[in-house]
Structures are given as structure tokens and as C-alpha cells.
C-alpha positions in Angstrom: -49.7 -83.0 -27.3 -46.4 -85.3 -27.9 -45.5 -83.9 -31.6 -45.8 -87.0 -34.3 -42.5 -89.0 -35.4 -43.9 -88.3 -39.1 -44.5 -84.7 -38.3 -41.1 -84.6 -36.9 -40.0 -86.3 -39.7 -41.1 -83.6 -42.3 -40.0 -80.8 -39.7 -36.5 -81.9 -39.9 -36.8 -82.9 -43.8 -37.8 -79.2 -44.2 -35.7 -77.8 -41.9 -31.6 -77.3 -43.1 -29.1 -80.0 -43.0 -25.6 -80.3 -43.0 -26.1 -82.7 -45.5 -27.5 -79.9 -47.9 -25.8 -77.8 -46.7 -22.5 -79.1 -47.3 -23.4 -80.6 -50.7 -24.5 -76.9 -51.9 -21.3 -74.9 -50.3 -19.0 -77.4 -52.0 -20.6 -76.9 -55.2 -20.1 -72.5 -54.8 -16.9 -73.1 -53.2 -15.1 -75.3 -55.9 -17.0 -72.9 -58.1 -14.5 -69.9 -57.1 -13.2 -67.6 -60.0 -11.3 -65.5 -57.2 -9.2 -66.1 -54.5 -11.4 -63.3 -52.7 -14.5 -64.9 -53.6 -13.1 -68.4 -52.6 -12.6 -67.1 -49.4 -16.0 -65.0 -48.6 -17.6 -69.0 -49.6 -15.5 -70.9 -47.3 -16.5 -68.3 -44.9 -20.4 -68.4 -45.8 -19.8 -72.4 -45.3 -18.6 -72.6 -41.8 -21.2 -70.0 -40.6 -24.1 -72.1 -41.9 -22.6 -75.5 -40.1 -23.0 -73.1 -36.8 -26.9 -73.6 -35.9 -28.4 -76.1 -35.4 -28.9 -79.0 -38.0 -32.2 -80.6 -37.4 -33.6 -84.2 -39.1 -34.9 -87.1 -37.1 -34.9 -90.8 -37.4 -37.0 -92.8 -40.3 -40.9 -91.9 -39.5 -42.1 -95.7 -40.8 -40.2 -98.9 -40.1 -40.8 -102.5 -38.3 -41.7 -103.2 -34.6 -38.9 -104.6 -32.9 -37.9 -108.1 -33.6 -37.3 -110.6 -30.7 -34.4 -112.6 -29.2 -31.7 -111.7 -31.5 -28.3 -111.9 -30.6 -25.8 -109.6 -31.7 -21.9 -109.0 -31.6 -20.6 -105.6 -31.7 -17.0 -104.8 -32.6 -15.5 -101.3 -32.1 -11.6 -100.1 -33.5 -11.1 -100.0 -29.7 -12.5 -98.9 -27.2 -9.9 -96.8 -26.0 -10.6 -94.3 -28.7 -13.6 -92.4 -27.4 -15.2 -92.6 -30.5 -15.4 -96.3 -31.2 -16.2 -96.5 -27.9 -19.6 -93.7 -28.2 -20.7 -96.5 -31.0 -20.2 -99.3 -29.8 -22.2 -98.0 -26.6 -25.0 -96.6 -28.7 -25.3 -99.9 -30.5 -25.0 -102.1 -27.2 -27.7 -99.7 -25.7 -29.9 -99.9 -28.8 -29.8 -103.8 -29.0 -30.7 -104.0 -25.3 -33.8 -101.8 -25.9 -34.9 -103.9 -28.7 -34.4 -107.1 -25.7 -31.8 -108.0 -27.9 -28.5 -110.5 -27.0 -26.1 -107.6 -27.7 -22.0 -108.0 -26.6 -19.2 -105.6 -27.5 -16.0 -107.3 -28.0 -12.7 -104.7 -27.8 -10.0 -105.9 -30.0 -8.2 -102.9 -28.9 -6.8 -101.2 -32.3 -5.4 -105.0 -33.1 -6.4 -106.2 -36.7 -5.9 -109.9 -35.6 -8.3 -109.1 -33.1 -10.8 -108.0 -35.1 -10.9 -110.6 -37.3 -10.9 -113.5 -34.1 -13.9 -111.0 -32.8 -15.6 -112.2 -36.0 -14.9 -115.7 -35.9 -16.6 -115.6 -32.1 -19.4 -114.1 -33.2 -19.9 -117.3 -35.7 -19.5 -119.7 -33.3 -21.4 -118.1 -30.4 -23.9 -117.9 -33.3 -24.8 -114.4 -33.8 -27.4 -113.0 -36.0 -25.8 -109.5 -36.4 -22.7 -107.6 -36.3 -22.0 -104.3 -35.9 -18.5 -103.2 -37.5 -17.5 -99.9 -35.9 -14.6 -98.2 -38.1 -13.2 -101.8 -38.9 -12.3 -101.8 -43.0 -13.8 -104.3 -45.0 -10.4 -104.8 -46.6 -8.9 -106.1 -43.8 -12.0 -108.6 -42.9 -13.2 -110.6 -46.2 -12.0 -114.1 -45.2 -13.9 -113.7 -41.8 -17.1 -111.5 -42.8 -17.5 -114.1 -45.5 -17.6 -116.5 -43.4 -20.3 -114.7 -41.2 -22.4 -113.8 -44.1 -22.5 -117.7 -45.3 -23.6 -118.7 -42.1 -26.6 -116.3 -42.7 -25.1 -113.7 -40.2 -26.5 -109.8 -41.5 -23.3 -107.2 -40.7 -23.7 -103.8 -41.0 -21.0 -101.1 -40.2 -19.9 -97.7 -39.6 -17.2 -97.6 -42.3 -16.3 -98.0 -46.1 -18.1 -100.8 -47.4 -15.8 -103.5 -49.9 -17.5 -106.0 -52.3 -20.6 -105.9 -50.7 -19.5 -107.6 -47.6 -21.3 -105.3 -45.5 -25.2 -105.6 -45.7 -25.5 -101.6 -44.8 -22.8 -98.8 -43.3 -23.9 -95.3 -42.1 -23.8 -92.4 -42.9 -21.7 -93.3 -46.3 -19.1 -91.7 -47.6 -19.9 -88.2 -48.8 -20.8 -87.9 -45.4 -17.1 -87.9 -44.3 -15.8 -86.2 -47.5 -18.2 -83.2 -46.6 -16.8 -83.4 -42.9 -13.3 -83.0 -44.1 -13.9 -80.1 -46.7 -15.8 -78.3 -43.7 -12.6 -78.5 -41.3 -10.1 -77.3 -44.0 -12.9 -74.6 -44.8 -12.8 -73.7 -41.0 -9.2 -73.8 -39.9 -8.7 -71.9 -43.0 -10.9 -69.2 -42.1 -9.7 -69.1 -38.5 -6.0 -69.0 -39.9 -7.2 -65.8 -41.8 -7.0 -67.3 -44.8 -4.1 -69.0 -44.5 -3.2 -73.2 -43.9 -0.4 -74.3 -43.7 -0.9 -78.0 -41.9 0.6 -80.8 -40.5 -1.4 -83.8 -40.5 -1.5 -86.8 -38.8 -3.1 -89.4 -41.3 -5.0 -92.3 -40.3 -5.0 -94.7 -43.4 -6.3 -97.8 -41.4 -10.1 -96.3 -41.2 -12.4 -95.6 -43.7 -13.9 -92.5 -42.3 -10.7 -90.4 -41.7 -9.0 -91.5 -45.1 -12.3 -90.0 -46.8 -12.2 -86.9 -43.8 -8.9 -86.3 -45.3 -9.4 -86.6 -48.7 -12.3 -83.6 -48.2 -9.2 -81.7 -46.8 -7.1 -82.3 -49.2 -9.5 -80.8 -51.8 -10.2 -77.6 -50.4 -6.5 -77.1 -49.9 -6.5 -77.9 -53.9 -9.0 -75.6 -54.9 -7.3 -72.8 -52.9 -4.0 -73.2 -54.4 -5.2 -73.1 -58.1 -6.5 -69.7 -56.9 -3.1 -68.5 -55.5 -4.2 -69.0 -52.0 -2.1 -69.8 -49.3 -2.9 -73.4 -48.5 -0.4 -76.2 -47.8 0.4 -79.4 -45.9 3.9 -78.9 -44.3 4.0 -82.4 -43.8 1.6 -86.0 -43.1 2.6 -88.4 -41.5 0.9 -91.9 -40.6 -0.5 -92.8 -37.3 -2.6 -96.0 -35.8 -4.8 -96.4 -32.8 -2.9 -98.7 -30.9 -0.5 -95.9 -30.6 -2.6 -93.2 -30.0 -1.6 -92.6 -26.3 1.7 -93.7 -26.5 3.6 -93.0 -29.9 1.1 -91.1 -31.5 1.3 -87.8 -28.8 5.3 -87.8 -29.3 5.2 -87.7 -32.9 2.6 -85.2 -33.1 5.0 -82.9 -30.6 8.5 -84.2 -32.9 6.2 -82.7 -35.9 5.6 -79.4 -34.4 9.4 -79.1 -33.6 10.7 -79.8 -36.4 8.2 -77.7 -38.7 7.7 -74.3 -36.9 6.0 -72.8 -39.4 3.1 -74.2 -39.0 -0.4 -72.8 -37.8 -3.3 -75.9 -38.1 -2.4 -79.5 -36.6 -4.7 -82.2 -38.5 -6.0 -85.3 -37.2 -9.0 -87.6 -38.2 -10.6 -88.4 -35.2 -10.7 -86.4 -31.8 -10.3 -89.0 -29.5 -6.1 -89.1 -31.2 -6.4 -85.7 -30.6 -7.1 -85.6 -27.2 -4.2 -87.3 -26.4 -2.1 -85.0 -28.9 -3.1 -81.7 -26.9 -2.2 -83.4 -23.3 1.4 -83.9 -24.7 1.2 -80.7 -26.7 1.1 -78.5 -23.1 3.5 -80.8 -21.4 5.9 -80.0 -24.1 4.8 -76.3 -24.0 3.9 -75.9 -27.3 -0.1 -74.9 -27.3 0.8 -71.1 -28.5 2.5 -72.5 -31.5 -0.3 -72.7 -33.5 -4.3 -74.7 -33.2 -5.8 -77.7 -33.9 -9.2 -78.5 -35.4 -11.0 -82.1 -35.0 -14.2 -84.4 -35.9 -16.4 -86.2 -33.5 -16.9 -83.6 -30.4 -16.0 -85.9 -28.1 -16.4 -85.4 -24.1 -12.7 -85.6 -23.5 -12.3 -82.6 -26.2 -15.4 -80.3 -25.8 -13.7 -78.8 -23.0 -10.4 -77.7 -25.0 -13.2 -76.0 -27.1 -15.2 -74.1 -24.2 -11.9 -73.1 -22.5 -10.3 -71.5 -25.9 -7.4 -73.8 -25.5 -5.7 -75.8 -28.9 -8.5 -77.2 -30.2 -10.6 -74.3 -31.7 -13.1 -76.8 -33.5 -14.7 -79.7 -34.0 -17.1 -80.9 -36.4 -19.4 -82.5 -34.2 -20.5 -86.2 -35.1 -23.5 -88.0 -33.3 -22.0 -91.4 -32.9 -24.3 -93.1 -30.7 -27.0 -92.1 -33.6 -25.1 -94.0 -35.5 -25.1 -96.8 -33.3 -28.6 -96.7 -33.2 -29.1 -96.2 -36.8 -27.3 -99.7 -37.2 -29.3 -101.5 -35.4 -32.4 -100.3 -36.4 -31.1 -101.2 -39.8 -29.9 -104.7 -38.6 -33.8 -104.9 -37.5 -35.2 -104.0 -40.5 -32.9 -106.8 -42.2 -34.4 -109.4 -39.1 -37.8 -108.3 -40.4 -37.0 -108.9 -44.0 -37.4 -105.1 -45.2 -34.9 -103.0 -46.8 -32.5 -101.0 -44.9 -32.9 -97.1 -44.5 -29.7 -95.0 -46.1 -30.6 -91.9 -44.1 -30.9 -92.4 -40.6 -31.0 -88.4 -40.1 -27.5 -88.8 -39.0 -25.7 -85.2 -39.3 -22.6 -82.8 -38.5 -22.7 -79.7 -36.8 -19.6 -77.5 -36.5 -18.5 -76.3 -32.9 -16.6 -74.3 -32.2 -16.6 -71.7 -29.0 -19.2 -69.5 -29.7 -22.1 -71.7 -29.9 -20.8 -74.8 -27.8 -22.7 -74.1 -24.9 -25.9 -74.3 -27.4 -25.0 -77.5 -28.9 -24.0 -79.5 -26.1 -26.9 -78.5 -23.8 -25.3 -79.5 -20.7 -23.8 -82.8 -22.3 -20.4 -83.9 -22.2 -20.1 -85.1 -26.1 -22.6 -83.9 -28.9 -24.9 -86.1 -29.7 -27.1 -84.4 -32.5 -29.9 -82.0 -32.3 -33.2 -84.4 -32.0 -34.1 -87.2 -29.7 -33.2 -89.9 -31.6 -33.2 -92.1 -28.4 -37.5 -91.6 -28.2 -37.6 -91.5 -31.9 -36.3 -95.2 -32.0 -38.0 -96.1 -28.9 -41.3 -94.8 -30.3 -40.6 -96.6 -33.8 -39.6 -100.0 -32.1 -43.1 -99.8 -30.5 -40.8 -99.9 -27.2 
């Protein structure tokens, strides 16, 4: 018999998260009197973001609600991650029989906001913000919220202009302290980093600041942890300027053993120029997202050692169905059962399951189907 989405729901609540996970090694971790005891925690952390990390989608919620029309607005769609969202979402909206249209403002701000102002006048009930800051939006989303419009978004949230975001912002601290913790044990407990900084999107400026305090807590124990240099990068550069400064970096600062970056899909890029220039021996490179274009850098052993695997069509799913809970007049759902999971070589054949990209460890697409009444 078809196991229960509220039996699956209290499996997965039993069962270990990242989120929990996460929260508890950061407390040991930070908690540290030793360098060696510092180290043997990082450790302990990245081998419990290994297995699998189980939790499902909401086990109560509304039916589906009808002939909505919604506008969906990725960073661009060129970056692989945007562009798993933005799908998810679109895919979601269509299941629900919904109006749903991406618009790809390709990395451009101005474009962004002119996405917004469409989606007003084509008369829109939802949006569907994907890694688009708040900051650079309040004229516009106003706008769309006094016209009644509900926008929720995958992002930091700013004077309540967006109605919900997912999966909030610990979330993405948690994902960066888990890199530094695993390019730190995989250096043999040693970091010394170039990053490539992303200040323009909410989730890697909070991925980095996660970094940046594990490499704090080891230097107050006399570890070896530091960033060489950062540098600023922006998507509408990331497969033209972005792979040449990454490669002028690694030149000019030899020493180095971990390249940085907040997002895989810059990465991927990175590591093509990377082994045109002849440079993939130099040192490795750890990422967030496991996207298809860099699982394969992953299973080969090749620059990219690891990746802390995001499910970002969830999360495009978990935005609509909070955008239909909104439609229905109900309160949104903060925990979506949206969650991380580290891969790295040994257990990517595991986590993928024959996919190109990882896309969590439940069904989330028959979970939602099944709670839609779809």
C-alpha cells in the first residue's frame, strides 16, 4: 500500500536533517577549545551531511486553486541554477492548471525590475522572485503588492516586500559553514582560499558569510585558515569575464589550495577555463547547488571535489504551493522539507540515482501532486 503523505511526513520529521544537523555541528564546532578538537568536529560535520537527508513536503495544506496566473522571474537563465527554479516553479504552476510564464532578464537589474512591471500589467496574481534582492526591487514590488499581486521568492527578504522566501537564511549560512568545514578537511586541515564573491544575491552573500566564520573560528584556534584574496563577480559575466578572472586569480596567488564560488553554475564555467589554461593540478574547488553541468567534475575526481547539493526545483515547488496557500487565504508554510546534502565522490552515485542534478531525497513532485488533490 502507497505509504501516507502524513506518515511520510513524521518519517522524515523523525528521520535526520541537514537542518539539525547543521544547526547542532555549528554549535560543537564554534564550541572548540583545541585546534585538534576543532578539527576532529569539522570532520564529524561533513561525514554526517554524507547520507542521505530525508523530510518531505507539508502533510496538510489546500486543494489547488484555479485559473491563476503567475509570472516567474529567475537571475537568468543562463545560470543553471536560476534556471532549475524557475523550471520547477513553471512546472509546479502548470500542474496546479495555473497561467505560469518565466521571463529571463538575463543577470540585468533593469530587466528585472521591467519583468515586474509586465507582470502588473498583464495582471498577474503571483510572482515568483528567483535570487532577485529585494533591495534592488522596492519601487516595482510595491507597486505589485498594491495592486493586490502575492510575491514570494527564493532570496533575502527586505521590508516585508516579499509575502514568503524559502528556505531562509540560516539555511544558506549553514550551507556555507559546511563547505569551509569540507574543503578544510579535504585540504588536511588547511585553507587558504580565493573567493570569488557574489554580493548581488542573497543566498551566496549569506553562503559566504557561513565561510567566513569557520575560517574565524579556526584562526582564533591557531589553525591554518585564510582567504588569499575575494574578489567580486556578477552573472552577466559569468561566462565571459568571470572564467578569466578566476584563472588571473590563480596566477597571481600560487599558493593557494581551495577556489570559492557561491553558486555552481559560475563554477562550471570557472573549471572549463581553469583546464584550458592548464591549471586543474594547482589546487580544488568546492561548490553549492549540484548542478548537472558540475556533477560530472565530481564523479570524474576532476577540480571540483564537492558540492553541497541544493534541491532547487523543490524550492520552486515549495513557492508555489506557498503562493497557493496565500490564493486560498491560509498562511504560508516556512518549512517546505527543503534540505542540503553534501556530495562529494564517494556517495554521488547514491545521491543522484541516475539524475543529472540533485534534486533531494523524497518525491516531492507526488508529495505536491498528492496534496494539490492533482
Amino acid at each position: 500500500m502507497p505509504e501516507s503523505i502524513s506518515h511520510k511526513f513524521a518519517r522524515g520529521m523523525a528521520a535526520v536533517t541537514i537542518a539539525a544537523g547543521l544547526a547542532s555541528g555549528l554549535a560543537s564546532t564554534a564550541s572548540a577549545d583545541t585546534l585538534k578538537e576543532f578539527d576532529a568536529r569539522a570532520a564529524a560535520l561533513v561525514e554526517k551531511a554524507k547520507p542521505e537527508q530525508v523530510a518531505h513536503v507539508p502533510p496538510t495544506g489546500p486543494k489547488g486553486v484555479a485559473k491563476k496566473k503567475i509570472v516567474i522571474i529567475p537571475c537568468a537563465m543562463a545560470a543553471e541554477g536560476c534556471a532549475r527554479m524557475a523550471r520547477g516553479a513553471e512546472e509546479a504552476g502548470k500542474l496546479l492548471g495555473w497561467d505560469a510564464t518565466i521571463i529571463d532578464p538575463a543577470g540585468d537589474l533593469a530587466k528585472v525590475a521591467d519583468a515586474v512591471q509586465r507582470a502588473i500589467s498583464i495582471g498577474a496574481d503571483g510572482l515568483v522572485i528567483l535570487s532577485n534582492d529585494a533591495r534592488v526591487l522596492q519601487g516595482p514590488l510595491r507597486q505589485a503588492k498594491s495592486n493586490g499581486m502575492f510575491v514570494v521568492a527564493e532570496g533575502v527578504n527586505m521590508d516585508g516586500l516579499y509575502d514568503a522566501t524559502l528556505p531562509g537564511e540560516k539555511f544558506f549560512l549553514d550551507q556555507g559553514y559546511l563547505m569551509a568545514a569540507t574543503a578544510y578537511t579535504m585540504g588536511q586541515s588547511r585553507l587558504d582560499m580565493i573567493k570569488l564573491s557574489s554580493p548581488e544575491f542573497g543566498a551566496p552573500r549569506l553562503r559566504e558569510q557561513g565561510t567566513q566564520k569557520f575560517i574565524d573560528e579556526c584562526k582564533a584556534l591557531g589553525g591554518k585558515c585564510s582567504v588569499l584574496v575575494s574578489e567580486n563577480t556578477l552573472v552577466s559575466d559569468i561566462s565571459t569575464l568571470v572564467p578569466k578572472q578566476a584563472v588571473s586569480l590563480i596566477q597571481k596567488y600560487p599558493s593557494y589550495n581551495v577556489l570559492w564560488s557561491g553558486y555552481d553554475a559560475q563554477l562550471n564555467f570557472i573549471i572549463q577555463a581553469i583546464e584550458q589554461a592548464d591549471l586543474l593540478k594547482t589546487g580544488f574547488s568546492v561548490g553549492f547547488d549540484a548542478n548537472s553541468a558540475n556533477t560530472p567534475f565530481i564523479a570524474q575526481d576532476k577540480y571540483e571535489k564537492g558540492t553541497v547539493g541544493f534541491p532547487l526545483e523543490w524550492v520552486g515547488y515549495g513557492l508555489v504551493d506557498d503562493l497557493n496557500r496565500l490564493f486560498a487565504g491560509e498562511k504560508i508554510v516556512l518549512d517546505q522539507g527543503i534540505r542540503s546534502r553534501l556530495i562529494v565522490k564517494e556517495n554521488i552515485k547514491d545521491a543522484l540515482k541516475g539524475g543529472p542534478a540533485w534534486e533531494g531525497d523524497a518525491d516531492f513532485r507526488a508529495e505536491y501532486k498528492a496534496l494539490w488533490g492533482r
